[in-house]
N, C-alpha and C positions, 0 to 999 in steps of 0.2 A: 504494500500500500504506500502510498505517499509520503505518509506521516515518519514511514520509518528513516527515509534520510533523513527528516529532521531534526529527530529525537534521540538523544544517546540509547543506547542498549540499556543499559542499566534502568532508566526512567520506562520504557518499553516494558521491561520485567516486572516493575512494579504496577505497573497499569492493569498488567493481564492477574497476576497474583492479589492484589489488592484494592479492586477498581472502587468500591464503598469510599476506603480510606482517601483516597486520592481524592476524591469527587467533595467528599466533605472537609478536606484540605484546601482545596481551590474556592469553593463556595464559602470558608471563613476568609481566604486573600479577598475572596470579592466586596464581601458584605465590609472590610475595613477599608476597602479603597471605596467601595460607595459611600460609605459614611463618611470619610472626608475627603469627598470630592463635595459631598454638602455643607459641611461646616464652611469650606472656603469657600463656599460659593460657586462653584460651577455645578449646577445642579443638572443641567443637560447632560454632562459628563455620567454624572450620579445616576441619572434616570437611563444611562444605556446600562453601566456595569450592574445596577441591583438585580434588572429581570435577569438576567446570565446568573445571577448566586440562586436565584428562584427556580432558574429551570439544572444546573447542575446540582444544585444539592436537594433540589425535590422532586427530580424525574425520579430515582425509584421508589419513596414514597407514594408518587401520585400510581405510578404502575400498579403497585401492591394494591390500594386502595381500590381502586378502582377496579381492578381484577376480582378481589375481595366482594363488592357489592356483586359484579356481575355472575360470577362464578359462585357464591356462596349467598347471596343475596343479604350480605350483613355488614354495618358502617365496622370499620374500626378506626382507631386514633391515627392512622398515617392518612386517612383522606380527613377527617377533624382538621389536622395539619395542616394539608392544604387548603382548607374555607378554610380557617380561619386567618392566615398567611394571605391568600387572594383577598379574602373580605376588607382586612387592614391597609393592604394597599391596595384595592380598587378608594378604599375611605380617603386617604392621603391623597391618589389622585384628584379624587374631586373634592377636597376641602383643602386642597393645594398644603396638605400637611404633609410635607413629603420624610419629616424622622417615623411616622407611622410603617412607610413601606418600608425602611431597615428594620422598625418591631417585626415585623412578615419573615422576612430574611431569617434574622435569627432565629425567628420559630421553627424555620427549614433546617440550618446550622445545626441544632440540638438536635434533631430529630435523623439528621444526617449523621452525625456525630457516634451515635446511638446504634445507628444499623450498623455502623463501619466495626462499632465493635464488636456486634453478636454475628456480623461475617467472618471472622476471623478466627472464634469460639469453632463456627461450624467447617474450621480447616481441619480440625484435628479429627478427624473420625479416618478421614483418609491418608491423612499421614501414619495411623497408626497402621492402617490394612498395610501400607505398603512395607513398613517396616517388618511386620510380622512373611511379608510374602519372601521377603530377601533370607529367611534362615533356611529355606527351604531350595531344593536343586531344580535344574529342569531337566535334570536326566539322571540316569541310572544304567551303570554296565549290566547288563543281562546277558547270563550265559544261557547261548544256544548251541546245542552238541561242542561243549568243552568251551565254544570261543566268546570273548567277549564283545557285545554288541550294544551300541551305545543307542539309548529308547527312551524317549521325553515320558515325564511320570505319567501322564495323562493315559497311555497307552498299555501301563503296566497291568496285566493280568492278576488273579489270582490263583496261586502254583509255580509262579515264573519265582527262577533264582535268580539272583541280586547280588553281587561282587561288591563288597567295600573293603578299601586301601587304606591304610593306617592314615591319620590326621586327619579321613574324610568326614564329611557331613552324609549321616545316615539317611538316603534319600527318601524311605515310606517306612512306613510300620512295619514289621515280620520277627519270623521266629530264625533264630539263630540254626544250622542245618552242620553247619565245619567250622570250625576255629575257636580263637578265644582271645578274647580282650576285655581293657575296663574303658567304661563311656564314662564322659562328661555329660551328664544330663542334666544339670542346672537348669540349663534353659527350660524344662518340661518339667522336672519334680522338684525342682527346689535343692536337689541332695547336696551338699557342704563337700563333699568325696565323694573321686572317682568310682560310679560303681562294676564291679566285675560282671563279665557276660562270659557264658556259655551256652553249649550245648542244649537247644529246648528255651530258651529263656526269650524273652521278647523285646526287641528296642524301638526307639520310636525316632520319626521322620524329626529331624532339627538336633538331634544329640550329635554329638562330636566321635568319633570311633580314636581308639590309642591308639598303639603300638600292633595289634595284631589287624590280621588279617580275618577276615567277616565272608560266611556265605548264609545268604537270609535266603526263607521263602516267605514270599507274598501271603499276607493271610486275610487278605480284606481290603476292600479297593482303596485305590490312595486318597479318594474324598474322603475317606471314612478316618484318617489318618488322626492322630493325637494334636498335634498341631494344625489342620486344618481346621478341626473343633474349635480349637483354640480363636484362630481366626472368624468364626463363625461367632461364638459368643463374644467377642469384642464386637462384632458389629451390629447385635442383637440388643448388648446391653447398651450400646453408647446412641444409636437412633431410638429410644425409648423416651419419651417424652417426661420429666418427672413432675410431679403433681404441683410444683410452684411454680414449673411455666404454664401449665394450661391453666393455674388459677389467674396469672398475668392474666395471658391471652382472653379469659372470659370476663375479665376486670374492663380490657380494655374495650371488648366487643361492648357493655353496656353502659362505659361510660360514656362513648361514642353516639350511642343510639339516643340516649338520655339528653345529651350537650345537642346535638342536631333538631331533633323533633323540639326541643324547647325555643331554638333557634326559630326553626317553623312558626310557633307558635304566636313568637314575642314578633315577626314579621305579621302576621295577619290579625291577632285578635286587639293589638292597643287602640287600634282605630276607634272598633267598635263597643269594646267596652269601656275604655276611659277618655275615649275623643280626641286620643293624640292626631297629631299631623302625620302625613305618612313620612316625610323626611324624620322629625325626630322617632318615628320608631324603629326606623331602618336604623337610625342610628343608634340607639340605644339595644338594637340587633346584634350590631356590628360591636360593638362593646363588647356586648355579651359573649361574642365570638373571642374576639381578644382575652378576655379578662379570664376565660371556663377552659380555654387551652391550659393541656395539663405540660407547660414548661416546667413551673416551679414542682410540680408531682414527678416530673423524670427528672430533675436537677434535683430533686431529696434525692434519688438514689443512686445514680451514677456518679457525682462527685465525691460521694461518698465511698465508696466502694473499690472507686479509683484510687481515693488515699488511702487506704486501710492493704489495697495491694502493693502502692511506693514502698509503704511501711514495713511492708512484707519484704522487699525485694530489698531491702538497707539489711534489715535483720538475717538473710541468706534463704528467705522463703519467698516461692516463685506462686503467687494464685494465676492459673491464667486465664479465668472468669470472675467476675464478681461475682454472681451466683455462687460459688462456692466459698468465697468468703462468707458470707452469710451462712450456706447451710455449715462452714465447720463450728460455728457460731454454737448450733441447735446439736450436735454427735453427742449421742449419749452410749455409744458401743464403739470399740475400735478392734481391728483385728490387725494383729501383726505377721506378717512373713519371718521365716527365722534365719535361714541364713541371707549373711548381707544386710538385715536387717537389724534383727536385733544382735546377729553376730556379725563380725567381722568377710566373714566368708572365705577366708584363707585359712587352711590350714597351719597348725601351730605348735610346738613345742611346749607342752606343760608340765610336763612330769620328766626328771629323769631320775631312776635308784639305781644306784648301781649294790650290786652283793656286797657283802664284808670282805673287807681288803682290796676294796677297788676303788676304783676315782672316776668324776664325773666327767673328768677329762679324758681320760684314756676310752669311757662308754660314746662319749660322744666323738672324738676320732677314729675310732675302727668302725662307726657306724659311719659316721661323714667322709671316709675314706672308700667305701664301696656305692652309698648312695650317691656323691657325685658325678657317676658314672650313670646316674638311673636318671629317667626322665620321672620318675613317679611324685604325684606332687606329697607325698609323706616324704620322702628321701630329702626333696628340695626344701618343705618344713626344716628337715634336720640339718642339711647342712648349710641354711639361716641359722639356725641357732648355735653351732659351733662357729661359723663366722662373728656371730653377735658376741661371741666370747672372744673372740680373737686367738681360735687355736689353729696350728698348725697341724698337718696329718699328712702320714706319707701313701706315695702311691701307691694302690694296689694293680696285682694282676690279676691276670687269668680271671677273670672277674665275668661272670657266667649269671644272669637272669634269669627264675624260674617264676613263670608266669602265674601269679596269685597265691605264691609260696613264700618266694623272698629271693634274694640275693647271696652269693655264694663268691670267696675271691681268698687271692693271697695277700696279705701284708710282712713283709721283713721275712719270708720263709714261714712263717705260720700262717694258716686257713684262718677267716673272719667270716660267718655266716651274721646274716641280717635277716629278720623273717619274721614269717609267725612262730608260734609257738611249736607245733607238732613238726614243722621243719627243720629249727634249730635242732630242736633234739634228737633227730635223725642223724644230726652231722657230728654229733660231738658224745663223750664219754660218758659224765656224767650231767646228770640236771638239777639241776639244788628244786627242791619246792618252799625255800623260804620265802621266794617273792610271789608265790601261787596266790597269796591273802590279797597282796598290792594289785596284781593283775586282776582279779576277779572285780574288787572294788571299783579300777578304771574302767573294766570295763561297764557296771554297772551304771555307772555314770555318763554311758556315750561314749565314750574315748577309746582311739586305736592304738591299740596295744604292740611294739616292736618289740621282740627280743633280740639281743647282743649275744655273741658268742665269741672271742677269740683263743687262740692255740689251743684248742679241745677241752676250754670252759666257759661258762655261762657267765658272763659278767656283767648283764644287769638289762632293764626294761628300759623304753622311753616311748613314753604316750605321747599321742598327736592327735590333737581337736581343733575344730572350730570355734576361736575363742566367742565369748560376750563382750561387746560394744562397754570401753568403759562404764560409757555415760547412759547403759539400757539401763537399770535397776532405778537410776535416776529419777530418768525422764518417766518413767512406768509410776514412782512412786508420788509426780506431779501430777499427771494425769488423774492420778484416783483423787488428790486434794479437790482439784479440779472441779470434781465430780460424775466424772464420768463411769458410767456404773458397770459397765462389764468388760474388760481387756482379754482378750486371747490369741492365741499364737496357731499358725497356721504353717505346718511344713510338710515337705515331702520325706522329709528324713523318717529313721524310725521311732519308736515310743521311746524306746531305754535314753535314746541322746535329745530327745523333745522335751520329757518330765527333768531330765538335766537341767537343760537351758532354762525353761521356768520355774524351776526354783529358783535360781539363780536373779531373776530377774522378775522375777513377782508377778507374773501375770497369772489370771483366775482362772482360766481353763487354757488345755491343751487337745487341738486336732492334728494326727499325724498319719504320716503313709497317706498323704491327699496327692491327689492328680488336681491339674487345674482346673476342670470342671466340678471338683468334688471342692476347689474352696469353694468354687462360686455358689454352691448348695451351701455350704455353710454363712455365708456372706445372706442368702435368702433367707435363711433360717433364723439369724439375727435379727434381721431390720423387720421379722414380721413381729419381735420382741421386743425391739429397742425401736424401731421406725428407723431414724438415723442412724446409719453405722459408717465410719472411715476405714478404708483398707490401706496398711503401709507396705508395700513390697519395691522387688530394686529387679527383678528377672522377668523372665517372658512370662513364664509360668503363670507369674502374678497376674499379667496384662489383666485376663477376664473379667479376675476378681475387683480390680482397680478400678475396672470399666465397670461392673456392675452395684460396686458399692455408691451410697449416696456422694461421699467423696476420698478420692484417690489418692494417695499419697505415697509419692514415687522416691529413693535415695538418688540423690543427683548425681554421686559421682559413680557408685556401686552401682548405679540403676543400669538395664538396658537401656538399646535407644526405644525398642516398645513398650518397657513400662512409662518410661518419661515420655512419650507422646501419648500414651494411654490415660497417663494419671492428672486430677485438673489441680494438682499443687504438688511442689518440686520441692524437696529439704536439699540446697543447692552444696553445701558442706555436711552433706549424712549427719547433720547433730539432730538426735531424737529429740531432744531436749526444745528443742527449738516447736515441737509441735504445741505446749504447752502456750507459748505465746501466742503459734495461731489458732488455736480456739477463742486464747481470750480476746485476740482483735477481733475476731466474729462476732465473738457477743459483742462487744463494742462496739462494734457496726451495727447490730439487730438493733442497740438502744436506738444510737444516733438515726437510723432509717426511720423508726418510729417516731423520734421526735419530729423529723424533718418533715414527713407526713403530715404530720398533726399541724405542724405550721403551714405547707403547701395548702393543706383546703381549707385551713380556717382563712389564710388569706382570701383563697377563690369567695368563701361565703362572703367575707365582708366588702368583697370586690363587689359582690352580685347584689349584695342589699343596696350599697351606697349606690347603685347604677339605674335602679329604681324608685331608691327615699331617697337618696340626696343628687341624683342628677349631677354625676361629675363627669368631667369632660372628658374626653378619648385620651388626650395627655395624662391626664389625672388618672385614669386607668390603665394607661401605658408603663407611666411610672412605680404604681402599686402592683402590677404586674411583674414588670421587670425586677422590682425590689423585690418583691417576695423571692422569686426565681435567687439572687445573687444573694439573701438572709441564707436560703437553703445551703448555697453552694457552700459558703464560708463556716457554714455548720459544719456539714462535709466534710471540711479539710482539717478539724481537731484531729482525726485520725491519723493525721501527718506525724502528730505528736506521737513518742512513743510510749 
């Protein structure tokens, strides 16, 4: 097109991406260059640039509106907008008051203003689809008589075998047929640790495959896939209408009907019942119109909401709707994800014993001398933690990986086995059971248990967990001040490392061994108990639940990119701690909204009486107008405070 040599690329991008914003960008340049192009005097000038801020910032008002009557046959507040906008300056033109037609403008402005932002709300549903579509492949080697054959998933069968190569992305659901390895399935269950697959065992489409080699069969079409679900319930739960916007919408449908038909009325009936002239009832019409525009009613709440989000986003917290500022306002349930969440999500050094007569140093080098050789993220745990000590360890050889047993190698001419338990003991002479008590306990507690061996004796345990988030027991133990009445934890991991973490960290109940449809049941199961429930997760997993809870609440730097496109508030530095503040700006906002209400229509009333008992002029109703609207805003803005 034309336009495009003129325009930089970048402005181009924004046009297509953000046309609302743009439009009600231009139509606020318009309305301050008409405005003073009047002050100074050139009102010619004035009278070309207003109608351009009238038709850029209220063509898609007037569209909606008027698509609305005819399609639906019902007013709502975006054609209100425009009568009462038209009405005010058709008035200025012919009572040659021409600051009336900028009152008109900014009635557009706000209401421009307004859409640009709830367009913007409505980007994220498809930012999320696409995020969630990128874990997933478009193909998959399928072997046919021995060879491999490369087959977009769409085409895959059920019974077809399926070829994956270590570090791949597992392309559908199926059952394990040859091989063995351990999968990163975070993304799907939430697990904190790689878990082991074999033989018979089932993995799912978006998990990561290790080190081994995978022959799956097909057991169920790839629509049917675990992630595909996933993507299905994001799209279910976030196009779902929730009951504070249809209460808007039907707020606005009658207060439209009510402000119009009154409008009607105060045009034809003053004549005949109290003998006005028809000029002053037109005009005192057209008042009416000006004065029952609900500006100051969307100036209580948008300025408001806006600050209370600034406030958020100085403090490291991202709202990226008002609307859920407010609703974390009302959350009387919260459910937490656990690893990542209220854990760190890394693997970790917490325990090391060594036997009597041995040292924690010598346990931790013969381990961190064969595990740095191991890709496995316990190994990599451990030798973090002998680095964090700052030891030194010599090379091993002949250093031999047995898959889901442990590690096997030489150091200085003596064997060093690393492993579990029944493996170790295989390799070496004797087995002490004095740390059988310690072992058992770790284990009880969640925690993976390594044995040490060198030169043909057992020399000591070191556990590795996913720790707790200093500040979780914290932030969990504000929350309850708070008042918020029920906290639980939701993971994929298993019970024995779930009742762990929550003790640990106070929360009231525990759900575990969940799939992500199975929080999202639990997430319905809340809110039909609490109404209000916030979900906090940082994984794919999470995404559904994020999506489905009333509000979402994603770890900003732990989080995926689909739960942060999913969730409508971002803790941008993972501080739990930080959710405690945004509840109480919510409430803080639900006050201020109400008061600001309360003053928007007691204005409108006292606008409406004087406009009948005391006959004041369109100025005088411009001004009470306008002042009400700009009392609201400056209300609004207390929430700037912290």
């Amino acid at each position: 097109m034309v336009y495009k040599s003129f325009l930089p690329p970048r402005l181009i991008a924004l046009l297509r991406e953000h046309p609302d914003a743009v439009a009600a960008t231009i139509c606020g340049l318009l309305v301050l260059l008409g405005l003073l192009a009047l002050n100074i005097g050139w009102v010619g000038l004035g009278l070309l640039i207003l109608p351009a801020a009238y038709v850029i910032g209220g063509y898609e008002s007037a569209r909606e509106g008027l698509t609305t009557l005819w399609q639906e046959k019902e007013l709502d507040v975006d054609l209100l907008m425009i009568v009462a906008a038209l009405g005010a300056a058709g008035l200025g033109l012919w009572r040659r008051e021409y600051y009336l037609i900028v009152d008109g403008a900014m009635l557009i402005l706000i209401f421009a203003s307004s859409g640009a932002i709830e367009g913007y709300a409505m980007q994220r549903t498809e930012r999320s689809i696409k995020s969630l579509m990128s874990l997933t492949t478009d193909t998959a080697r399928v072997l046919v008589n021995g060879q491999e054959k490369i087959t977009p998933i769409s085409e895959l069968k059920i019974g077809n075998q399926v070829l994956v190569k270590p570090g791949e992305l597992i392309p559908t659901d199926g059952l394990i047929i040859e091989g063995y390895s351990t999968l990163n399935q975070a993304s799907i269950t939430g697990e904190s640790m790689p878990v082991e697959k074999t033989l018979g065992d089932e993995v799912f489409a978006g998990t990561i495959n290790g080190n081994g080699v995978l022959r799956l069969k097909v057991h169920q079409p790839p629509e049917s896939s675990l992630i595909q679900r996933v993507i299905r319930l994001v799209e279910q739960a976030q196009t779902q209408t929730p009951p504070s916007q249809q209460f808007v919408e039907r707020f606005e449908k009658l207060y439209a009907r009510i402000i119009v038909l009154t409008g009607l009325m105060l045009v034809i009936l003053p004549p005949f019942l109290f003998g006005w002239s028809w000029e002053n009832t037109i005009y005192r019409a057209l008042i009416f119109l000006v004065v029952a525009s609900p500006c100051a009613l969307m100036a209580a709440i948008m300025p408001t909401l806006l600050s209370g989000i600034a406030n958020g986003a100085r403090q490291g917290i991202l709202f990226k709707n008002g609307a859920q500022l407010e609703m974390i306002g009302q959350v009387r349930a919260i459910a937490f994800d656990k690893t990542g969440t209220l854990t760190t999500g890394k693997p970790q050094v917490v325990k090391i014993i060594p036997v009597e007569n041995q040292t924690e140093t010598l346990l931790l080098q013969v381990a961190a001398a064969l595990e740095s050789l191991s890709e496995h993220p316990i190994g990599e745990a451990i030798v973090l933690a002998a680095k964090a000590k700052h030891l030194n360890w010599c090379e091993a050889v002949n250093v031999q990986a047995k898959s889901g047993r442990g590690i096997i190698g030489v150091i200085n001419n003596k064997q060093a086995v690393v492993g579990k338990a029944a493996f170790v003991q295989e390799q070496i002479n004797t087995f002490s059971s004095n740390l059988t008590h310690h072992y058992q306990q770790l284990e009880k507690e969640g925690k993976t248990v390594v044995w040490v061996a060198y030169a043909g004796e057992l020399i000591g345990i070191i556990a590795v967990a996913d720790t707790v988030r200093p500040e979780a027991a914290q932030a969990i133990s504000q929350l309850k001040k708070l008042g918020v009445e029920q906290i639980v934890m939701l993971t994929g991991d298993n019970e024995r490392t779930a009742h762990s973490i929550a003790f640990d960290v106070g929360v009231d109940e525990v759900y575990a061994e969940l799939l992500p449809e199975d929080k999202v049941n639990v997430i319905k199961y809340l809110q039909k108990q609490y109404k209000t429930v916030a979900m906090v997760g940082d994984g794919i997993n999470d995404a559904p639940a994020l999506a489905q809870a009333s509000v979402g609440i994603a770890m900003g730097i732990a989080g995926s990119d689909v739960a942060l496109e999913t969730a409508d508030i971002v803790l941008m530095a993972d501080r739990l701690e930080k959710l405690s503040h945004a509840i109480g700006l919510g409430r803080r906002s639900q006050v201020v909204v109400k008061q600001n209400i309360a003053i928007a229509l007691g204005s409108v009333f006292l606008l409406l009486i004087a406009n009948f008992v005391g006959n004041i002029t369109m100025p005088l109703g411009v001004i009470g107008h306008e002042g009400s609207t700009v009392i609201v805003t400056l209300s609004g803005l207390r929430l700037l405070r912290n």
